[in-house]
C-alpha positions as CSV (number, residue, x, y, z in Angstrom):
1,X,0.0,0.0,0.0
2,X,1.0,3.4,-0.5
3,X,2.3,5.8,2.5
4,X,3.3,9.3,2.3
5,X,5.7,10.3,5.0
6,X,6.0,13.9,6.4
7,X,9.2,14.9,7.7
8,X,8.9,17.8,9.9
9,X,12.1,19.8,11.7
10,X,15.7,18.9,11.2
11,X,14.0,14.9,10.2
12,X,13.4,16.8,6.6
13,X,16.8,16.0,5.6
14,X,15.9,12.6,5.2
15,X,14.0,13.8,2.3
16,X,16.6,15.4,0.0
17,X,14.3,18.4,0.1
18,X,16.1,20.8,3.0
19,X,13.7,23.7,1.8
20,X,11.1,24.9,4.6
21,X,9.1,26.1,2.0
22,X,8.9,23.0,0.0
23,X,7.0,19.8,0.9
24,X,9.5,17.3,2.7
25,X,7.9,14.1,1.9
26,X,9.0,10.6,1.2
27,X,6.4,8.1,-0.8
28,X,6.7,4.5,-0.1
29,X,5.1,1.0,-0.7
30,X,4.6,-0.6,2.6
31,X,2.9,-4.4,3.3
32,X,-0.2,-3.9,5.4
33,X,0.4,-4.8,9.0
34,X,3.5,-2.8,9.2
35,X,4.4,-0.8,12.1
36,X,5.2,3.1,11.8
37,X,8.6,2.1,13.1
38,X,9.2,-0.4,10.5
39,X,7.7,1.9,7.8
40,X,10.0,4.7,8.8
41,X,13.1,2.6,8.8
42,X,11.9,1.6,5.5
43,X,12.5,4.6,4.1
44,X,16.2,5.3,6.0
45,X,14.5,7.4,8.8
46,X,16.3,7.0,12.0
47,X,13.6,6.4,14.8
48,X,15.9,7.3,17.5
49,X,15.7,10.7,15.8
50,X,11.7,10.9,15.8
51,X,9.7,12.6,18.8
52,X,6.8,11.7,20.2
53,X,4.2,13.2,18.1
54,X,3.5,11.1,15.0
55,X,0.3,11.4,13.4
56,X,-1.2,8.2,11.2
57,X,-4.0,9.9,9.2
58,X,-4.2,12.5,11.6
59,X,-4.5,10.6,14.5
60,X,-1.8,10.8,17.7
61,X,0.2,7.3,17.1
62,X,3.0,5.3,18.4
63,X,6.0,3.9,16.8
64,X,4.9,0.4,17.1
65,X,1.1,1.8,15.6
66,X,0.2,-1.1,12.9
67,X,-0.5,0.0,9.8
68,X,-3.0,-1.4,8.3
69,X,-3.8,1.1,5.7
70,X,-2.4,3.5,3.5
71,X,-2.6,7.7,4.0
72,X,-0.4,10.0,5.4
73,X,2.2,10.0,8.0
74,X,3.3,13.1,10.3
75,X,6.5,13.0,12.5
76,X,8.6,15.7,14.3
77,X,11.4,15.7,16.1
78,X,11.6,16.1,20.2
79,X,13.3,19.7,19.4
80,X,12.2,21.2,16.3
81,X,15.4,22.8,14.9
């Protein structure tokens, strides 16, 4: 299934796009089931580097959420610089 990540903070190097003003997103095939840590590691994201607020379809989430379908993913960093 499809997932777009949104890298928030100093986590939107991770998405070649260093640009505030641009979209920092990553788009990746993940198998139903997944975890949000799993999905993120997927796509080279360091989870020791993510906060605590992650958002699955705008809903408040953990790292070891299941995903069990597609949409958007939100995560920020503890300190947002």
């Amino acid at each position: 299934m499809k997932l777009e990540i949104h890298l928030y903070g100093r986590l939107r190097r991770f998405t070649g796009n260093p640009d505030p003003g641009k979209p920092s997103v990553i788009d990746i095939d993940v198998p139903g089931g997944i975890t949000i840590r799993g999905a993120l590691e997927k796509a080279g994201v360091p989870t020791d580097e993510v906060g605590t607020n992650i958002f699955l379809n705008g809903m408040y989430s953990s790292l070891d959420r299941n995903i069990d379908e597609g949409g958007r993913l939100g995560v920020f960093p503890n300190d947002m610089n």
